[in-house]
C-alpha positions in Angstrom: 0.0 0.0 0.0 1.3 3.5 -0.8 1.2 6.3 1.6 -0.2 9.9 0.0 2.6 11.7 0.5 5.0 8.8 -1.6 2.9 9.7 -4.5 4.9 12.1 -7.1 3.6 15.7 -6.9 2.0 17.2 -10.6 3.8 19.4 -12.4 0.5 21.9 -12.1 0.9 21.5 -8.2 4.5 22.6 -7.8 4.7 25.0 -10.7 2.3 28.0 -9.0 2.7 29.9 -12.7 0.9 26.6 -14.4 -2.0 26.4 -11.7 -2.8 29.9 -12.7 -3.4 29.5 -16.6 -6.3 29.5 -18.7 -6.8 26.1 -19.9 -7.5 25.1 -23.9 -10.6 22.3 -24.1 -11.4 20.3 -26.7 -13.8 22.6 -28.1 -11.2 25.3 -28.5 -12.6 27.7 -25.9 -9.9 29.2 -24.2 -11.0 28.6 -20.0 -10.2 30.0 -16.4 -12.5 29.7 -14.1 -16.1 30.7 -15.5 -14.4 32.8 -18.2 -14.2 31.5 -21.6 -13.4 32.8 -24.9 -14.0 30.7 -29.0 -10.5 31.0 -30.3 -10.3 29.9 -34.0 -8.7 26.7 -34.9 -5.4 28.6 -36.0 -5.4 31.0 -32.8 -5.9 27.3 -30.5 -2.5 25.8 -32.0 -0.6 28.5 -31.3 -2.4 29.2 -28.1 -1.8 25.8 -26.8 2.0 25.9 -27.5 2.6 29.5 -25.4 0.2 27.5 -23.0 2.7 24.7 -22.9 5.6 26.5 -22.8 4.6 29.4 -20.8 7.1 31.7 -18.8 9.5 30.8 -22.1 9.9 32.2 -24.6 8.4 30.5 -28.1 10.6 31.2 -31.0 8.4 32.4 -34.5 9.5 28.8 -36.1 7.9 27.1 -33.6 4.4 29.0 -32.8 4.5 29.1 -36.9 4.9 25.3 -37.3 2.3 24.8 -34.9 -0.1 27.1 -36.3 0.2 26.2 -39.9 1.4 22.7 -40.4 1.3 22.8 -44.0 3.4 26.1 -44.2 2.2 30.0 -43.7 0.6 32.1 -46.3 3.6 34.7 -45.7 6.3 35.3 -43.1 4.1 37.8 -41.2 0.9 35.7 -40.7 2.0 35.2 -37.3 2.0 38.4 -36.2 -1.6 38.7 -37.0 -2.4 35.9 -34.7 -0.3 36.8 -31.8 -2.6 40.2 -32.0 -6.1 38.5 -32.1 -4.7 36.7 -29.0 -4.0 39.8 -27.4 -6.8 41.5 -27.9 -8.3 37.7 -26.3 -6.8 37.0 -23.2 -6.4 40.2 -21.0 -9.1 39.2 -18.8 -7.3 35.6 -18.2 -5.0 37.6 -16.3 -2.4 36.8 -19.1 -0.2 38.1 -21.5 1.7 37.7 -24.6 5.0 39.8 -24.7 7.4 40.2 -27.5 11.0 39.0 -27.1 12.8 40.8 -29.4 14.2 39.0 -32.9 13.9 35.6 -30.4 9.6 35.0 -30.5 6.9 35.5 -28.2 6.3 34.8 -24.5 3.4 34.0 -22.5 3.4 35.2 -18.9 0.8 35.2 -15.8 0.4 39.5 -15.3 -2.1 40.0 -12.5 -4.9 37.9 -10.0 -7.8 37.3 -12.8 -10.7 35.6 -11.3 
């Protein structure tokens, strides 16, 4: 018989940034707590990989490979994207910042509820 405390500890319980992200479902809506928001099949790739790698910064390559598989309409699509998501999330008490000529960066910014 194992005790509780043998048992391994989630990654979500000892990472305090992960237990304070939105969540992507299955239906693409973008979730925290009873907030929600439809993000487009596109916007839910990318979304899930800044989700995934959150406090790190997410080079263009990647976030573009995830978004479009089958390769980008142009080089700047991305941008595009990243600014829909923006203008998305502020309520989720998240935030998507810029890292200069590296990618993007998702980061917890404040106590949404």
């Amino acid at each position: 018989m194992t005790r509780v405390d043998d048992m391994p500890v989630s990654v979500l319980a000892r990472d305090p940034l992960r237990r304070e992200l939105p969540t992507v479902d299955e239906y693409g809506l973008l979730r925290r707590g009873d907030r929600w928001v439809s993000l487009t099949p596109t916007e839910e790739r990318v979304m899930r990989v800044l989700l995934e790698r959150a406090g790190r910064v997410c080079s263009r390559a990647l976030l573009t490979d995830a978004g479009w598989p089958r390769g980008p309409a142009n080089e700047r699509i991305l941008d595009t994207y990243v600014r829909r998501l923006r203008a998305k999330i502020p309520e989720f008490g998240v935030e998507i910042s810029t890292v200069r000529k590296r990618g993007f960066l998702l980061d917890v910014v404040g106590a949404a509820v």
